[in-house]
C-alpha positions in Angstrom: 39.3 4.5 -158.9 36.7 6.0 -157.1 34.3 4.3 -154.2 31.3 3.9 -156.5 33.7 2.4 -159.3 35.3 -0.2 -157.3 31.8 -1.5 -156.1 30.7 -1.8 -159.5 33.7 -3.8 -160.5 33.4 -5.7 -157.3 29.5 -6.4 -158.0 30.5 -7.5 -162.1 33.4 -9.6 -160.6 30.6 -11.5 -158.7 28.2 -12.0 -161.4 25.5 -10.7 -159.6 22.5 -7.7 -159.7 22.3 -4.6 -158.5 19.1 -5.6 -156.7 20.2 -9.1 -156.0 23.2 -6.9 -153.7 21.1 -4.5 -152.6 18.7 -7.2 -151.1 21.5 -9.0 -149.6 22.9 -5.6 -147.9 19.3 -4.3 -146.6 19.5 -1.6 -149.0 17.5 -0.7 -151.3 18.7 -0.3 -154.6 18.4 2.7 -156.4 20.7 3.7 -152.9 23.3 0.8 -154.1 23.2 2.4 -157.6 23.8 5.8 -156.6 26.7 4.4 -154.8 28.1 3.3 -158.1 27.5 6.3 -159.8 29.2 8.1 -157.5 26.1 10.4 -156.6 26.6 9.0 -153.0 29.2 8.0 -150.7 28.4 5.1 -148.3 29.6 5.2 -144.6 31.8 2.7 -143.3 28.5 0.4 -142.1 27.1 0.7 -145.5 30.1 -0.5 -147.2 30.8 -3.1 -144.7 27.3 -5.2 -145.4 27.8 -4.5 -149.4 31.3 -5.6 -148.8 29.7 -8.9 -146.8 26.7 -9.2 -149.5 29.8 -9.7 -152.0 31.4 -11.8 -150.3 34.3 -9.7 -149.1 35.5 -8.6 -145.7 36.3 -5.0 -145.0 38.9 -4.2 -142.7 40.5 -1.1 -141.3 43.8 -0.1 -139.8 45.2 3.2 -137.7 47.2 5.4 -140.4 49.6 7.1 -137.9 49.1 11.1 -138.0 52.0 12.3 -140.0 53.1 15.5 -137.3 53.3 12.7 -134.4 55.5 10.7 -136.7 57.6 13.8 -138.3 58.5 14.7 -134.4 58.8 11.1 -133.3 61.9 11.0 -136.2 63.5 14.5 -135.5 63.3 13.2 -131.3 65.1 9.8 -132.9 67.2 11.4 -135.0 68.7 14.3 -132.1 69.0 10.9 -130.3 71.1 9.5 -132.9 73.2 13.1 -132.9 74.1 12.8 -129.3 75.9 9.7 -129.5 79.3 9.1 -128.9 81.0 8.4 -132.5 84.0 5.6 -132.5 84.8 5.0 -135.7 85.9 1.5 -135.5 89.2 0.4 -137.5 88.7 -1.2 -140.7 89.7 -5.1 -141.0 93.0 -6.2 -143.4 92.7 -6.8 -146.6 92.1 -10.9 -147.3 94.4 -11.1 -150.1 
């Protein structure tokens, strides 16, 4: 689902208007519509006050960049290499 398609279906979930949002946002609303048509994108302060005017709560988390993490494992895993292997004996049988 696109942007513009989940506000829509956020908006319908509500029960409310398109201008009835829009007010609520401080937009106006042929902006909200384009929105939903996908002929716009909102930022993330736009989105945040139609989120609000809906009665949602935006939030946002750090995705880690996927280089820092890809060296981060090969440092953890030449760690892992350099250790001293004891195989430890197995235990009896419980019979």
């Amino acid at each position: 689902m696109t942007v513009g398609d989940e506000l829509r279906a956020l908006r319908l979930r509500s029960g409310r208007s398109q201008a009835e949002v829009a007010a609520a946002a401080g937009l106006p609303a042929p902006v909200l519509s384009a929105y939903e048509r996908n002929r716009r994108q909102p930022g993330a302060d736009i989105a945040v006050r139609i989120a609000a005017a809906l009665g949602y709560r935006l939030t946002f988390s750090r995705v880690p960049d996927p280089a820092v993490q890809a060296r981060r494992l090969v440092e953890v895993l030449t760690l892992a290499e350099a250790l001293p292997y004891r195989p430890r004996p197995l235990g009896r049988a419980r019979w």
